[in-house]
C-alpha angles and dihedrals in degrees: 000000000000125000100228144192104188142331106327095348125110144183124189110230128188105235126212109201132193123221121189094188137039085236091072092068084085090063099050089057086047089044088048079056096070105029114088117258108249079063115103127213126208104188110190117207147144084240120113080222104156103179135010107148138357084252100047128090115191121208122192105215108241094060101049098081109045098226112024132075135200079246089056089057092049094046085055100048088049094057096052082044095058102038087058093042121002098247139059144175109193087180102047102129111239123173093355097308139058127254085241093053094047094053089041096060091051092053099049089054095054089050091041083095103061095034112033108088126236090008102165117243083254113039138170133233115209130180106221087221094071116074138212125244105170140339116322124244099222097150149041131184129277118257114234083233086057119114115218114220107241092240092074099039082102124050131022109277104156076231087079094064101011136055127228109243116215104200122226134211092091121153105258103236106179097193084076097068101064102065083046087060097052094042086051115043097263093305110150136256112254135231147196118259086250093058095240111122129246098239080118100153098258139039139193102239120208094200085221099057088045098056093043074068103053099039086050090057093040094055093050126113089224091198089066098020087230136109121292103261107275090022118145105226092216099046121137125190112221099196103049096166095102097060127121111231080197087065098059100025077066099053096044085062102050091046090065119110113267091209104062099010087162081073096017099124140036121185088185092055090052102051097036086048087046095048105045085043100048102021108037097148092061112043126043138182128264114249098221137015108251105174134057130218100224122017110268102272102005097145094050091048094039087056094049091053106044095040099025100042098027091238095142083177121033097074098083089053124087121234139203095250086054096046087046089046104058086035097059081046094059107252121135097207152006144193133239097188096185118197085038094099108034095182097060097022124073095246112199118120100178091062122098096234089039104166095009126112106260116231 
C-alpha cells in the first residue's frame, strides 16, 4: 500500500496510529505488511507488545503522554459525573469499550504530536479498526491560486505543492458541537457539502495546526470558556515541551457535553472544524466518500453465519471475500468496529482475544 498524493506519485509518512484494544496490535503488523518499508509505524496499545515488525514501534499507553494515565481520565470523568448526577463509572464498558478509554484515546492522538518520537511534520492517525483496501488518496495538488503558508516555503513538505484531504461520510453526532463551541469561542462545528460529518476514523495531522490547538485550550479559562485575561489570541509558543498534557486533557474533559457525556467529545471533529477554519489553504475536502464504516450488509451476513452456519465467532472478523468485495467496489477502506453489535459480536473486553475468532 502506497501513501499517495496523487496518481504515481508517493511520500513516505510516519503514521501514528491509535489502538482501543490490545487485539489491534494484529492489524498494525498487517497493516506494516503493505506499507513500504521506509514508513514507520507508532501503534499505540495497552499491550506489553515489544516487538511485531522491523517498521513498528509499539507504545503501551500510559507511557505515551509524560503526566497523565488512563486512571487520570477516569478520575476526571468521575468528578463531572458526580457533580451532574452524584454518581459515575468512567470504566463501565459500553459498546465494547469504556468512556475512559474512549476520551483517553483521543487524547493520546492529539498529543501524539509533542510526545511520539520521530513523528514526521505531516503524520497520519489511523484506528486500527478501519482497514486498508487499497492506496489511500491523502493528497491532492495545489491550485495556482493557492497560497502557500510561509512556514512551508522552505523544505519539502508534500503540503507546499499538495493539499491535505479530510475525507467525508462521517455519523453526525450533534453532542459534539457543543464542546467545539466553548474551546473556540462559539465557532461552529463543520461540516462536509453532503451534510455527513468528518469524524471519518483517520486524519492527515499537520503537527502546527495541531499545537495551535493545544496551546488554545491550554490558554482557556475553562469557567468562562474564554482567554486568560492578557492572552494574545494568536499566540504560539514556539517552545511546547513544558506543558503540562494534564492541563488541557482536563479541559478537554470539562469541555464535553453534560448532556451526553457518552459522545460528548470528538477529537476528529475538532481538528477537522479548526483546520478548514483557520487553514483553509492547506487542507480540502474530499469529493466523495470513499470508505464505509461497516462492510454493505454485515449484519445480515454476520447473522447467517453465526445462526445458519453455527460460527459464534467469526462475524466480527473480517474475511478475504469481504476485503475483495468493497475493494472491487472502490473503496479504499473499511471499518470492523467490534463491541458495536453485541448480538452477533463476541462481546468481552476484558478478554485478551477480545474481537478475535476463538480456535
Amino acid at each position: 500500500m502506497r501513501l499517495r498524493r496523487n496518481r504515481g506519485d508517493s511520500r513516505d509518512l510516519a503514521v501514528a496510529v491509535s489502538v482501543l484494544v490490545t487485539v489491534a496490535v494484529l492489524l498494525a503488523l498487517w497493516l506494516a505488511q503493505v506499507v513500504p518499508e521506509m514508513t514507520r509505524l507508532a501503534a499505540v496499545t495497552n499491550a506489553n507488545e515489544q516487538r511485531i515488525a522491523a517498521n513498528v514501534v509499539c507504545l503501551v499507553e500510559d507511557s505515551v503522554l509524560p503526566d497523565l494515565t488512563k486512571k487520570d481520565v477516569a478520575d476526571r470523568l468521575e468528578m463531572r459525573m458526580r457533580t451532574m448526577s452524584g454518581s459515575g463509572d468512567a470504566n463501565e464498558i459500553f459498546k465494547g469499550r469504556s468512556l475512559s478509554g474512549w476520551y483517553y484515546q483521543q487524547v493520546l492522538k492529539m498529543g501524539a504530536s509533542r510526545h511520539i518520537a520521530g513523528l514526521s511534520d505531516v503524520f497520519l492517525l489511523w484506528d486500527m479498526d478501519m482497514i486498508p483496501l487499497r492506496p489511500l488518496t491523502l493528497f491532492e495538488p495545489r491550485r495556482d491560486s493557492d497560497s502557500v503558508p510561509s512556514r512551508l516555503e522552505d523544505g519539502d513538505s508534500p503540503l507546499r505543492t499538495h493539499n491535505a484531504i479530510l475525507q467525508v461520510g462521517g455519523v453526525v453526532v450533534k453532542a459534539y458541537e457543543l464542546s467545539y463551541e466553548r474551546l473556540f469561542g462559539g465557532q461552529k462545528v463543520e461540516y462536509a457539502r453532503d451534510h455527513s460529518s468528518l469524524v471519518v476514523h483517520h486524519m492527515l495531522i499537520w503537527r502546527p495546526v495541531m499545537e495551535e490547538i493545544l496551546q488554545r485550550i491550554e490558554r482557556l479559562d475553562s469557567t468562562s470558556w474564554t482567554l486568560k485575561d492578557g492572552e494574545d489570541e494568536g499566540v504560539v509558543l514556539a517552545n511546547s515541551s513544558h506543558h503540562s498534557t494534564m492541563t488541557w486533557a482536563n479541559k478537554l474533559i470539562d469541555s464535553a457535553n453534560e448532556k451526553d457525556l457518552e459522545l460528548g467529545f470528538s477529537e476528529y471533529t475538532t481538528y477537522a472544524s479548526y483546520a478548514l477554519q483557520k487553514h483553509a489553504n492547506v487542507y480540502t475536502l474530499a469529493k466523495r466518500c470513499t470508505w464505509r464504516r461497516y462492510p454493505y450488509f454485515s449484519w445480515i451476513s454476520a447473522a447467517f453465519r453465526r445462526y445458519v452456519m453455527g460460527d459464534s465467532n467469526a462475524p466480527c472478523c473480517p474475511t478475504s471475500f469481504w476485503l475483495g468485495l468493497h475493494r472491487a467496489l472502490g473503496f479504499e477502506f473499511i471499518g470492523y468496529e467490534v463491541g458495536h453489535n453485541a448480538a452477533l459480536c463476541m462481546y468481552a473486553p476484558r478478554e485478551p482475544r477480545y474481537g478475535l475468532a476463538r480456535k
